[in-house]
C-alpha positions as CSV (number, residue, x, y, z in Angstrom):
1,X,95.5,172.7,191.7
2,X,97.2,175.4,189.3
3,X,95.7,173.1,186.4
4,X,92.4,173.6,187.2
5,X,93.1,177.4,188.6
6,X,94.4,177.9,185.2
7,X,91.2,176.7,183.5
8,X,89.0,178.8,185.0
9,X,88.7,182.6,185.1
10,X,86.8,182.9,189.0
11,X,85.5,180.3,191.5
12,X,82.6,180.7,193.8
13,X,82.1,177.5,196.1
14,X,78.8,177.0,197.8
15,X,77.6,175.9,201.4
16,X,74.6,174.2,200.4
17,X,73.6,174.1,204.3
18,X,73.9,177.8,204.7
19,X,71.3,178.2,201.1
20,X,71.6,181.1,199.3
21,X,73.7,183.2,202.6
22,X,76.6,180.4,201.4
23,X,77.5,181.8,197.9
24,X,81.2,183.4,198.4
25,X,83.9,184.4,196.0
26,X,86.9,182.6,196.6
27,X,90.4,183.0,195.3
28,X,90.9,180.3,192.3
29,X,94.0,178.5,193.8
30,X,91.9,178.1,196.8
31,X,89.1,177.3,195.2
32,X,90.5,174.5,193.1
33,X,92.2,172.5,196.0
34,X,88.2,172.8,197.7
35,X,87.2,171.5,194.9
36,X,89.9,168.1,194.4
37,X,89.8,167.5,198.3
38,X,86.3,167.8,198.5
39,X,85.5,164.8,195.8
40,X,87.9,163.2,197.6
41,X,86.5,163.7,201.1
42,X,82.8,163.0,199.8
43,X,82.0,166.9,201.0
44,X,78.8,167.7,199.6
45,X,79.4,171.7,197.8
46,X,78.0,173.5,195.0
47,X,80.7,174.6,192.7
48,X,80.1,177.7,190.0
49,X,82.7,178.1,187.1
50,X,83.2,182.0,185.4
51,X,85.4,181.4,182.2
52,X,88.0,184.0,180.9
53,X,85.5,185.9,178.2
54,X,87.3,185.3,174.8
55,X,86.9,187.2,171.4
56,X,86.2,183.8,169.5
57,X,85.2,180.8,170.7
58,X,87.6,178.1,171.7
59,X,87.1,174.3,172.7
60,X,87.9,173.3,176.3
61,X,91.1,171.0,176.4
62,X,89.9,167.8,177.5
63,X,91.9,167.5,180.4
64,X,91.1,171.0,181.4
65,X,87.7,169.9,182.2
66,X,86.7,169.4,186.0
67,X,86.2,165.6,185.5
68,X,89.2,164.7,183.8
69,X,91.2,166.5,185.9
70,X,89.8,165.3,189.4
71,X,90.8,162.1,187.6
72,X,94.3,162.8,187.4
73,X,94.9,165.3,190.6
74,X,92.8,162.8,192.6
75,X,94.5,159.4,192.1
76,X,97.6,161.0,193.1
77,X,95.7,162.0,197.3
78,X,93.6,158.6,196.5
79,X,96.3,155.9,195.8
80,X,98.8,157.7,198.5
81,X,101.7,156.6,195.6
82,X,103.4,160.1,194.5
83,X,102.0,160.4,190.5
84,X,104.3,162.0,187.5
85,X,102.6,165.3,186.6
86,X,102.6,166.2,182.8
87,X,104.7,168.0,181.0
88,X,103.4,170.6,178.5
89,X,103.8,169.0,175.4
90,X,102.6,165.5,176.8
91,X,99.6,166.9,178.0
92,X,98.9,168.1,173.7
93,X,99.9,164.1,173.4
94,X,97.1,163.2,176.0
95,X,94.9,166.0,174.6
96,X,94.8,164.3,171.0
97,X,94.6,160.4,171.7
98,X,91.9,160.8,174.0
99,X,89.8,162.6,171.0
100,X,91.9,160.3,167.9
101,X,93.9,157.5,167.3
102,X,97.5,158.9,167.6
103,X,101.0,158.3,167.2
104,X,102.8,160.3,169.4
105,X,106.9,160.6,167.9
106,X,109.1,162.0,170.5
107,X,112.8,161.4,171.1
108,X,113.8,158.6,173.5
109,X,113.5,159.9,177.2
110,X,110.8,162.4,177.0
111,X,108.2,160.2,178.8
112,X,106.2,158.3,176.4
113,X,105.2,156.2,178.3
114,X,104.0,158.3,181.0
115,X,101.6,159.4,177.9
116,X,100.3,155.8,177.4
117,X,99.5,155.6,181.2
118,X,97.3,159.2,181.2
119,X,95.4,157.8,177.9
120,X,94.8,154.7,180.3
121,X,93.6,156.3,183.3
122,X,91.3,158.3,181.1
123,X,89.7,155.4,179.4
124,X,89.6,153.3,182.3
125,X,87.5,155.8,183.9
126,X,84.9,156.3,181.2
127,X,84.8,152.6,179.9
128,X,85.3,150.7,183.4
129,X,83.9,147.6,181.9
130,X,86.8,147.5,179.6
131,X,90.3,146.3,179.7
132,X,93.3,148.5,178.6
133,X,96.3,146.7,176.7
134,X,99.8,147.5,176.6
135,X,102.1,145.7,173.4
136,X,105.7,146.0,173.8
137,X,107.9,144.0,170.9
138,X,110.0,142.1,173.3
139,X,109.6,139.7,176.4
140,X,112.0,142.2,178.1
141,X,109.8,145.1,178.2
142,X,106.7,143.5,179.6
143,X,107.9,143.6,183.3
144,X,109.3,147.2,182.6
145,X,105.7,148.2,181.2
146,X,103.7,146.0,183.2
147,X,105.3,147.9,187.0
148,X,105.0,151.1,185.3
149,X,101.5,150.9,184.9
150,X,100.9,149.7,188.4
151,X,103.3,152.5,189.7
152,X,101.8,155.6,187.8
153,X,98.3,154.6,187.0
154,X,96.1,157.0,188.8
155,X,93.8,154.4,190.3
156,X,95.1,151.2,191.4
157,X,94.6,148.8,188.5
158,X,95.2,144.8,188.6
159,X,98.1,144.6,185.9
160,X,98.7,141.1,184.2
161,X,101.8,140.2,182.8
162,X,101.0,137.9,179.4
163,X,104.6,136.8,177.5
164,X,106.3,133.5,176.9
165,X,105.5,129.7,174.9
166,X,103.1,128.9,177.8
167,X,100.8,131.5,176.4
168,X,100.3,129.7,173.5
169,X,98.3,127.1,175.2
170,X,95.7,129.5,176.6
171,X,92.3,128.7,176.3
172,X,88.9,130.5,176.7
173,X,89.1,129.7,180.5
174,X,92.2,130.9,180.8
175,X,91.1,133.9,179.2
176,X,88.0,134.2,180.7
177,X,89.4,134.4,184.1
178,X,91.9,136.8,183.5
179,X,89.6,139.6,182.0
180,X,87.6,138.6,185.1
181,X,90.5,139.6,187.4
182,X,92.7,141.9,185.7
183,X,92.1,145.8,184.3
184,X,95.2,146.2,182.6
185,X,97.5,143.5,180.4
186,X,100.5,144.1,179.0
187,X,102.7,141.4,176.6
188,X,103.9,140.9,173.3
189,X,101.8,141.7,170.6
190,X,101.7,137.9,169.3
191,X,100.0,136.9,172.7
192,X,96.6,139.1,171.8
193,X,97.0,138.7,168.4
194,X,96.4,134.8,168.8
195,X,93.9,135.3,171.2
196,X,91.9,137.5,169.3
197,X,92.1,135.3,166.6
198,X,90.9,132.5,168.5
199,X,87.8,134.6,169.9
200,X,89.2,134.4,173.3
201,X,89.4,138.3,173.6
202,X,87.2,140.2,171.1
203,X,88.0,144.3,170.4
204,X,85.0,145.2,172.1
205,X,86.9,144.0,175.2
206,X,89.3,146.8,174.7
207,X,88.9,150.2,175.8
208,X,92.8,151.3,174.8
209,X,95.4,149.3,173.0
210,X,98.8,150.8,173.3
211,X,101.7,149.6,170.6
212,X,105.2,150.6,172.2
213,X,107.9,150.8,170.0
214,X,105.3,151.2,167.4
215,X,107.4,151.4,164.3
216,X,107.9,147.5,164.3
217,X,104.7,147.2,163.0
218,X,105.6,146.5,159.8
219,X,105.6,143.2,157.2
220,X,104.6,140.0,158.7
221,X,105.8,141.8,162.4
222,X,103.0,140.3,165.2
223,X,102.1,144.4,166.0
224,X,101.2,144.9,162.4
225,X,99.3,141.3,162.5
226,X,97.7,142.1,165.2
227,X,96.4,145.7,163.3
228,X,95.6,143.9,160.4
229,X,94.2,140.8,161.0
230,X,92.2,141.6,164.5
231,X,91.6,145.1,164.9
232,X,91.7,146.8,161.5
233,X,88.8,143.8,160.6
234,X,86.4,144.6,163.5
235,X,83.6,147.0,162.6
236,X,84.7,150.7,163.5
237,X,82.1,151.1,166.3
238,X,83.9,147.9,167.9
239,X,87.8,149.3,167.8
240,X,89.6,150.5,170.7
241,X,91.1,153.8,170.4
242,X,94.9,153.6,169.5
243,X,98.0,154.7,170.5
244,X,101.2,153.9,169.0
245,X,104.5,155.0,170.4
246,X,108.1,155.6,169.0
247,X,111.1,157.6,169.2
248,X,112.2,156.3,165.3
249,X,109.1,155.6,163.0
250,X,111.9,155.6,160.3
251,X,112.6,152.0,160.8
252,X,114.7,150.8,157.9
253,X,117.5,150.8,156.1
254,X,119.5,153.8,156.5
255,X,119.5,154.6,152.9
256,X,115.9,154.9,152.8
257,X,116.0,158.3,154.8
258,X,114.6,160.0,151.8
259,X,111.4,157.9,151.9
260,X,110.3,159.2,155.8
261,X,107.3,160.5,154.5
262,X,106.0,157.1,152.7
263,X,106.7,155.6,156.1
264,X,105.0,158.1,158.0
265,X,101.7,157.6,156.1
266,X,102.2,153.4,155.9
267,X,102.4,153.8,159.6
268,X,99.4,155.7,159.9
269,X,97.2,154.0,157.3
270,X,98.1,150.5,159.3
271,X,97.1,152.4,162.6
272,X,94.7,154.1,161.8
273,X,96.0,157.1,163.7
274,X,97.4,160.7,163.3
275,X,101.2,161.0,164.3
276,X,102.1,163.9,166.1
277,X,105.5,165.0,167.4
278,X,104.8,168.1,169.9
279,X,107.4,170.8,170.5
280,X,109.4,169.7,173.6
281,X,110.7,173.7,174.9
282,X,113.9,173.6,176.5
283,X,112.6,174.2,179.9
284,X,110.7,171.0,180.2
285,X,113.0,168.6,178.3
286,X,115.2,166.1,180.6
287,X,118.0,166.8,182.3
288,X,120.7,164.5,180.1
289,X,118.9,166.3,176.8
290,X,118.7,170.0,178.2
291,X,120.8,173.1,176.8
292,X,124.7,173.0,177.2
293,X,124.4,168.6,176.8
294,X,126.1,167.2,173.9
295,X,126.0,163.7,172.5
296,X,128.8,163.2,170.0
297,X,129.2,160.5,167.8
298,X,133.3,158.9,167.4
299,X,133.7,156.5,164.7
300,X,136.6,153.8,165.7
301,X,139.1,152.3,163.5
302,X,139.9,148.7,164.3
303,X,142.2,146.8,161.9
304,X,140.2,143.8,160.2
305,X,141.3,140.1,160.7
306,X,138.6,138.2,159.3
307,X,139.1,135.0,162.0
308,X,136.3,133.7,161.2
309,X,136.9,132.6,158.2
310,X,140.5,132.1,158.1
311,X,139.8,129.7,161.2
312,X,136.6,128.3,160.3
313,X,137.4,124.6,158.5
314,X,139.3,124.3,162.0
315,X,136.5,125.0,164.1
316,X,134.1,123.4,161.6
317,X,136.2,120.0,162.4
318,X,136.8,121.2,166.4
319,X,132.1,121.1,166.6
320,X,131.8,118.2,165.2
321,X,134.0,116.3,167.2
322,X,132.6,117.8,170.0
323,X,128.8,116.5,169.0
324,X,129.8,113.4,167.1
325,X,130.8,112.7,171.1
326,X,127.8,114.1,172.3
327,X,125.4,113.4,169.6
328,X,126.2,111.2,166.9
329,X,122.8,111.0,165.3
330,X,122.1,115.0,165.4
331,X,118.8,114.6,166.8
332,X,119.4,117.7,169.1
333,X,119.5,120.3,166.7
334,X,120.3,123.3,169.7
335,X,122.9,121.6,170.4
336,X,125.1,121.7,167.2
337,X,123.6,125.2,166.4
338,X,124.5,126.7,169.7
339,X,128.5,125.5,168.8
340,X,128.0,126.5,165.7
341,X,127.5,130.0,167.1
342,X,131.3,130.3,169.1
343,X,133.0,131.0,165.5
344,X,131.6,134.3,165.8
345,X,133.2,134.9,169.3
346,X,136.1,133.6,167.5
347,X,136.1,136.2,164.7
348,X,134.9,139.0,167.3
349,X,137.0,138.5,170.2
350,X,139.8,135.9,169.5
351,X,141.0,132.2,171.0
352,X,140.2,133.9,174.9
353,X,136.8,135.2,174.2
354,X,135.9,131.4,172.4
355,X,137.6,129.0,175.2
356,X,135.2,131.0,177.9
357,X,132.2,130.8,175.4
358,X,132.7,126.8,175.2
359,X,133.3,126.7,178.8
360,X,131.0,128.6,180.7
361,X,128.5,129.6,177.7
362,X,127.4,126.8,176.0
363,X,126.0,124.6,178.9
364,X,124.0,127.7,180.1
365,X,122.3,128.5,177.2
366,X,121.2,124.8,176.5
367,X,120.2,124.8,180.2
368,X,118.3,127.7,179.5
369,X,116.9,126.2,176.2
370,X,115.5,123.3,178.0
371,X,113.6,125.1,180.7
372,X,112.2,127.0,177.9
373,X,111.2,124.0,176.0
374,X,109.9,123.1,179.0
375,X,107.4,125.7,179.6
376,X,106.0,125.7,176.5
377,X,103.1,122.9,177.3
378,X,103.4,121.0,174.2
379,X,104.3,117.6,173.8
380,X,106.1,118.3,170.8
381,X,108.5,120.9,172.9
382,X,108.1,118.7,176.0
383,X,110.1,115.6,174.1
384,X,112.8,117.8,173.0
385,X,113.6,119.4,176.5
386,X,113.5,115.8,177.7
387,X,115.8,114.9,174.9
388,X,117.9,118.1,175.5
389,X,118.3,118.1,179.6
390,X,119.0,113.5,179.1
391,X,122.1,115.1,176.8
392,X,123.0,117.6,178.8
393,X,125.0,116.2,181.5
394,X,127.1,114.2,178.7
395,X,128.0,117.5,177.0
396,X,129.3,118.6,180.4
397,X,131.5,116.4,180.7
398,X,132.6,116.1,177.2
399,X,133.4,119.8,177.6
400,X,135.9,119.0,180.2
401,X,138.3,117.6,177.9
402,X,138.1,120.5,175.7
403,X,139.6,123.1,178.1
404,X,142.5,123.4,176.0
405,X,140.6,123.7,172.3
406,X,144.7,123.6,170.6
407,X,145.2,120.4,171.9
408,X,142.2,119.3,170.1
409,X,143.3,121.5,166.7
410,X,146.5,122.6,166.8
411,X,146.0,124.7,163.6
412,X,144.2,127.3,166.3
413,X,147.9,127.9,168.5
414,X,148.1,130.7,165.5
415,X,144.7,132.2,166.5
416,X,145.4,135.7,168.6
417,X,144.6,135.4,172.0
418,X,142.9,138.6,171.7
419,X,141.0,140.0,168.1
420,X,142.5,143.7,167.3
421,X,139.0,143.9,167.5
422,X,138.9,143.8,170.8
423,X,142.5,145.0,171.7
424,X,141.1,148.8,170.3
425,X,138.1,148.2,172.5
426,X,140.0,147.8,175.6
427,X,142.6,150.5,174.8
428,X,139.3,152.5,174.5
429,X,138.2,152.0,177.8
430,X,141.4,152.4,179.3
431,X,142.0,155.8,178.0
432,X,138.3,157.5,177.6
433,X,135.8,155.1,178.9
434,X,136.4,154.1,182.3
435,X,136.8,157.5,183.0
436,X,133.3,159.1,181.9
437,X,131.2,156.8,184.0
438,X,128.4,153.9,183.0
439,X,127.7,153.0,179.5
440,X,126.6,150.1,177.4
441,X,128.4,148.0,174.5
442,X,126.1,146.5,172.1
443,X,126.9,143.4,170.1
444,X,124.8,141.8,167.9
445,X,124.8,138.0,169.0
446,X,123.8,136.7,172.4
447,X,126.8,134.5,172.3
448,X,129.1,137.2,172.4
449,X,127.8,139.3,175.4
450,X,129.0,137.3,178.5
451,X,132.6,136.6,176.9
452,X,133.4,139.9,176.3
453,X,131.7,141.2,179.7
454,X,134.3,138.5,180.9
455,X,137.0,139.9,178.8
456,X,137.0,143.5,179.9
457,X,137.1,142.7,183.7
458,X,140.3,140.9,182.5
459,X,141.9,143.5,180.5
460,X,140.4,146.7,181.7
461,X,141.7,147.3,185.6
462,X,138.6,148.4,187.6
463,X,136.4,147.3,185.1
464,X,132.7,145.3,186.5
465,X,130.8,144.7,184.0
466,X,127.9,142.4,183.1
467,X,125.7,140.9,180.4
468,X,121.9,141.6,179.2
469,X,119.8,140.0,176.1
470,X,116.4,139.0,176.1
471,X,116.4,135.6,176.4
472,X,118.0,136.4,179.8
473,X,115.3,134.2,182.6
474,X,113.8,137.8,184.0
475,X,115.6,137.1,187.4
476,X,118.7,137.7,185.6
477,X,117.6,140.4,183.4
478,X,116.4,142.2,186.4
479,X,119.7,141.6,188.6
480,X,121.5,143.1,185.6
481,X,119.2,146.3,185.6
482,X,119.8,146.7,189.2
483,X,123.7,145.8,189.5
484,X,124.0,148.7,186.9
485,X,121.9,151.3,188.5
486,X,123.2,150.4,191.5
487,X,126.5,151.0,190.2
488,X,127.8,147.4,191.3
489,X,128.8,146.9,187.7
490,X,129.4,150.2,185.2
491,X,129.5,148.4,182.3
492,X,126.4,146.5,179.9
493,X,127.5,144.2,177.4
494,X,124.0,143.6,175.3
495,X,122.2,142.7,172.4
496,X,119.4,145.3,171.1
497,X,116.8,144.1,173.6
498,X,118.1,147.0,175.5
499,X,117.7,149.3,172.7
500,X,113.9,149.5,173.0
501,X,112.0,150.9,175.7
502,X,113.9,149.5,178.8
503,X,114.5,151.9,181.1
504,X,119.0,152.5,181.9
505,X,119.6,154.9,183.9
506,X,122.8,157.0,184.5
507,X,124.1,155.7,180.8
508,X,127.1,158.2,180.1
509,X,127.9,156.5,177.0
510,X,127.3,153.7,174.1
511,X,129.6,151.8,171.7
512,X,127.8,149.9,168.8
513,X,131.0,146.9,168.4
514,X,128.8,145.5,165.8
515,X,127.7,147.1,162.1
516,X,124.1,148.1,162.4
517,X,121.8,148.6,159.1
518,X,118.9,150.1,160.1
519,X,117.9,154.2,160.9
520,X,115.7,152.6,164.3
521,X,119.7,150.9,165.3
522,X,121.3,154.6,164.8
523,X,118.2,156.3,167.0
524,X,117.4,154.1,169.8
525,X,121.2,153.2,169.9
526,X,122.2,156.4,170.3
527,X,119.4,157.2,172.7
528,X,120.7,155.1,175.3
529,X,123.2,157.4,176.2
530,X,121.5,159.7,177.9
531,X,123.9,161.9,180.4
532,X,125.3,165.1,180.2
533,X,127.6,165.1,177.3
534,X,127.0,161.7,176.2
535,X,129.3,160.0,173.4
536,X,128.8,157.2,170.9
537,X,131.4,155.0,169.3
538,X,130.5,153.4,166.2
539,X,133.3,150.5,165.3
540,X,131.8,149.3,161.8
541,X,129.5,152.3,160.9
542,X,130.2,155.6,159.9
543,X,128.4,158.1,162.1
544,X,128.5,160.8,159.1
545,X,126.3,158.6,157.4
């Protein structure tokens, strides 16, 4: 109502029953909810617009115009689901993608995404024959996105969900049916890029193509493929209009800082699009980034070891007396390279963190691995989950007899229970952490996250804490989303799938256990803590730099 009160300088509205005795001034407020309950009733009425006179002529915001507007305002009464109204400086966001391919660059929690969804209601409206498609860079993200959209869209759209190996095998019927039954598709940006390729989808299809987490884009990435090789090759008529999203189009090495303008225009030129990074005024930023919040960063000291490679002839030997048992002819190749993987719990955590990562680890992953494999509808990967799941059991019981990994190598009864790696971590929690509330730790290997999750229940008293990376089966990666919101668990041990676009809530603080190379790790790591004076604890980098 004020948005289109605002617009406009008087209202009359118009009894065409009562002819020309109808006509009456009415206030504006009043005027403009006649005017959105009215379309929505199907109330026939004559409405007359007086605009404020101006010294110079202006042009009319695009979503200041009756039509656009009813679009908005009237899925909100229309869809009975309670809609996100825009905030000032994502309405100039909305404003310029619906007239130009934009990148809109705003810090992490400002409601990009909210962005992407207006831009989509607005094409969906004018191009209804159309599809609108939503990229995100990992497998993660696509349930996020995909709910989102059905959630917020101001009509209710039919929202497909396209990620995984069994995507690969899609064919034109496949295809066909979906765009028959679907409005909206969201997946990784691999998934259209193939099909478009294949001449399953064509551009024309698309009305909007959204590219989250846009600054991935880059190199042989699938979202610059998909730029390149389908849409930047379609003739211009035949392109949908582009929107790229990010909170760090500086994605690189942190030493490149002083090329950010060469990587502002490379983005650009590949997107064809203007980036813009509105004013966010203090009044309308979110609560955890308003006035009086501070996010300090705290560089930790931890004493290097180096276990890995002190230890790793032993545990070299220790693998592959473990797989000579299991298999002696190394067909299985996940098998060797998933062991292969526990000398870096070794060197990150110590002798405690690797017996649990033998233990209860290993057999899930490759459990994992197979149903994967699987899914994947090849024969090709359908042979090697047979050949994985027949080994399987074997390794299960192999593993039994490798409870005790120092009776197997005695050279590890030196190993430290416990890395002083992970000694300072838990000394950490105990005297700052578990005080200030939820917060994530990020490692950089999947094989470390549920051992150390494991770890800190055992050292840290009161600790819950649980474990997220993106080859997680999405029941699991949901459970974990929800324990933590939930507050069931109040700590996160994950790998950077959570850095990008999924949604924590309540996340008080962040430490980066890991070193981290790039200026995307710094931003997006950093923008996961998002409370009231957040804080970030770097253990390898320096936060100076």
């Amino acid at each position: 109502v004020d948005m289109l009160a605002n617009t406009h300088g008087s209202f009359e509205v118009r009894d065409p029953s009562e002819g020309p005795q109808g006509r009456r001034a009415t206030p504006k407020r009043t005027a403009a909810a006649c005017l959105i309950f009215a379309a929505v009733l199907g109330i026939p009425f004559a409405f007359v617009s007086h605009r404020r006179s101006s010294s110079a002529p202006t042009s009319a915001p695009v979503l200041g115009s009756i039509e656009s507007s009813a679009l908005i305002v009237g899925g909100i009464v229309g869809s009975g689901r309670e809609l996100l109204p825009l905030r000032d400086y994502q309405r100039v966001c909305v404003e310029h993608a619906i007239r130009n391919n934009t990148i809109v660059a705003l810090p992490t929690g400002t409601g990009k995404t909210l962005v992407a969804v207006r831009v989509i209601d607005y094409f969906r409206s004018k191009r209804p024959d159309q599809v609108a498609v939503f990229t995100v860079p990992t497998q993660a993200l696509v349930g996020q996105q995909a709910q989102y959209c059905r959630d917020q869209c101001a009509s209710d759209e039919t929202v497909a969900e396209m990620c995984g190996q069994a995507m690969e095998h899609w064919d034109g019927i496949s295809w066909k049916q979906a765009l028959r039954t679907n409005t909206i598709f969201t997946g990784t940006p691999e998934v259209f890029r193939q099909a478009l390729e294949k001449g399953h989808l064509h551009p024309g299809n698309i009305s909007v193509l959204v590219l989250d987490e846009c600054h991935n884009a880059k190199g042989g990435h699938p979202m610059a493929r998909l730029m390149r090789e389908a849409i930047g090759r379609a003739p211009p008529g035949e392109r949908p209009r582009i929107l790229g999203l990010t909170a760090s189009f500086a994605d690189g090495a942190v030493q490149q800082l002083g090329r950010l303008e060469a990587v502002k225009v490379e983005l650009e030129l590949l997107l064809h699009a203007e980036m813009i990074s509105p004013e966010v005024l203090e009044h309308e930023a979110p609560v955890e980034a308003a006035a009086g919040a501070e996010q300090r960063w705290h560089q930790v000291h931890a004493p290097a070891e180096d276990l890995e490679s002190r230890f790793g002839a032993v545990l070299d030997e220790l693998i592959r007396m473990l797989v000579d048992e299991v298999d002696p002819s190394r067909k299985i190749r996940s098998i060797s390279k998933t062991l292969g993987r526990l000398k870096h719990v070794l060197g990150q955590l110590g002798l405690e963190g690797f017996t649990y990562a033998l233990q209860q680890n290993v057999m899930y992953q490759l459990e994992q691995r197979a149903e994967r494999l699987a899914l994947a509808l090849s024969p090709e990967a359908e042979a090697k989950a047979a050949q994985l799941s027949e080994a399987l059991p074997k390794l299960r019981e192999k593993l039994g007899g490798y409870r005790d990994p120092c009776a197997k190598q005695p050279a590890l009864k030196v190993a430290p229970r416990v890395s002083k790696k992970a000694d300072v971590l838990f000394r950490l929690f105990r005297e700052e952490l578990q005080a200030m509330g939820k917060g994530i730790v990020f490692v950089n290997q999947v094989i470390v996250t549920a051992p150390l999750a494991h770890m800190l229940q055992e050292h840290v008293p009161g600790c819950h804490a649980d474990f997220f990376y993106g080859e997680l089966p999405e029941r699991d990666r949901v459970e974990a989303l929800r324990r933590f919101k939930n507050g069931d668990v109040s700590v996160l041990v994950a790998t950077d799938a959570l850095l990008e676009g999924i949604n924590v809530e309540d996340c008080r603080w962040v430490v980066r256990f890991d070193a981290f190379n790039t200026t995307k790790d710094h931003i997006q790591g950093s923008g996961r803590a998002r409370g009231v004076n957040a804080r970030v604890y770097y253990f390898s980098n320096d936060p100076a730099v």
